[in-house]
C-alpha positions as CSV (number, residue, x, y, z in Angstrom):
1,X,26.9,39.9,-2.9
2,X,26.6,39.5,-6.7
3,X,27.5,36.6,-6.8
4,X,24.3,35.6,-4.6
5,X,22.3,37.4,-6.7
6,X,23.6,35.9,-9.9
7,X,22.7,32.6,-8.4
8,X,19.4,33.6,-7.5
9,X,18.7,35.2,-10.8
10,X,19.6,31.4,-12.1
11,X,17.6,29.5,-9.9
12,X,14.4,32.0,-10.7
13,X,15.5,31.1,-14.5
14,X,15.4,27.6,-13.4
15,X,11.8,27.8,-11.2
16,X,10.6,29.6,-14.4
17,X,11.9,26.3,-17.0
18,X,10.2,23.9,-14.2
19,X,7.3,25.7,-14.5
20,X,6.7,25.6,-18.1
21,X,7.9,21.9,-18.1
22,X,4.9,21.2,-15.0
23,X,2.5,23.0,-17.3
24,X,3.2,21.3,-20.4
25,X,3.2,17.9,-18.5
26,X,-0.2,19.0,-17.4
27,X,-1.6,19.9,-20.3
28,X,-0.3,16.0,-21.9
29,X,-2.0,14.5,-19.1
30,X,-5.4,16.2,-19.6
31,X,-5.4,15.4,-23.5
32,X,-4.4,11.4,-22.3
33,X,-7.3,11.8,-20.2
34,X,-9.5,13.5,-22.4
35,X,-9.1,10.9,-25.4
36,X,-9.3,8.1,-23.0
37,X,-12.7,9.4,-22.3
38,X,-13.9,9.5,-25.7
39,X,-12.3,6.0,-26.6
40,X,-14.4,4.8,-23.7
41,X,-17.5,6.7,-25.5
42,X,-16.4,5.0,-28.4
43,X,-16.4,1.5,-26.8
44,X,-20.1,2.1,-25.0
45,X,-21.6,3.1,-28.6
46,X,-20.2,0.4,-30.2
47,X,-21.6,-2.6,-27.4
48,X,-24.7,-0.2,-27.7
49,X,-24.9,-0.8,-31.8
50,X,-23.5,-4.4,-31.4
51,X,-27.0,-5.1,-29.0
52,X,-29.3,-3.5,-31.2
53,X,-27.9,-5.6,-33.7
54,X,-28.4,-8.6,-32.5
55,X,-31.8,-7.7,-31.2
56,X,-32.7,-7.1,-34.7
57,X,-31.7,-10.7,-35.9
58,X,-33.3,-12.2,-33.3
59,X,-36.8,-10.1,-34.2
60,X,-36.5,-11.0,-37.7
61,X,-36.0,-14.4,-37.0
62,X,-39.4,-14.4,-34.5
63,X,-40.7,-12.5,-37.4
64,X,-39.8,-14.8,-40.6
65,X,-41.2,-17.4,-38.3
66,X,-44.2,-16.4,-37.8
67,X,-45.2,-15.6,-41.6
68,X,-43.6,-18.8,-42.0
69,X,-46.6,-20.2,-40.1
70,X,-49.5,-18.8,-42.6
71,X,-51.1,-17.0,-40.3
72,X,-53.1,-14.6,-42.6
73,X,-52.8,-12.0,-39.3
74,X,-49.1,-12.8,-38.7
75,X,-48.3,-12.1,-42.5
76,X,-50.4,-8.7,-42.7
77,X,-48.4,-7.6,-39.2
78,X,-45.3,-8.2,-40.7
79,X,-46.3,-6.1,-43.9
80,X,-47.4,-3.2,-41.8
81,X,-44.2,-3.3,-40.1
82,X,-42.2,-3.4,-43.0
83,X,-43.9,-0.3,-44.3
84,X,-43.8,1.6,-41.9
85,X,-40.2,0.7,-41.4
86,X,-39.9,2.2,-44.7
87,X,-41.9,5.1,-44.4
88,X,-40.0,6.0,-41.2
89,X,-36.5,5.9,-42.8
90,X,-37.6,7.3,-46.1
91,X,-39.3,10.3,-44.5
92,X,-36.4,10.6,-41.5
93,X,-33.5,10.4,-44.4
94,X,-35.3,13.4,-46.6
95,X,-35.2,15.4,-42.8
96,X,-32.2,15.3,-42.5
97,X,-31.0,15.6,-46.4
């Protein structure tokens, strides 16, 4: 009879070590999962930055173009937009600092 219960009492020690194990194995598997999340975040943001980019070269380009012209309208346009551009990050930048 004790020797029964002396295995039993071992294999509850064992269940016990399993179950830490399993629950350390879980937590590992939800920190893989939650950084591969945030990489994929990280991956959206930067295609999202790397089209606003481009969309910006290709606007200045329209835009040195069309002062390029002389159109006394194109060139006062651009001017207006370049101010305001300023005004916008000058006055957004002393918001937030």
């Amino acid at each position: 009879m004790s020797e029964s219960y002396e295995r039993e009492r071992q294999n509850n020690a064992r269940l016990g070590e399993l179950s830490a194990k399993v629950s350390a194995l879980r937590g590992v598997t939800i920190d893989i999962y939650d950084n591969a999340r945030a990489q994929d975040v990280i991956d959206n943001t930067s295609e999202t930055f790397s089209s606003m980019t481009s969309q910006m070269k290709g606007s200045a380009t329209r835009l040195t173009r069309m002062a390029a012209s002389g159109n006394k309208i194109a060139i006062l346009k651009l001017s207006g937009i370049i101010i305001a551009v300023f005004l916008v990050l000058y006055y957004g930048l002393k918001l937030f600092f």
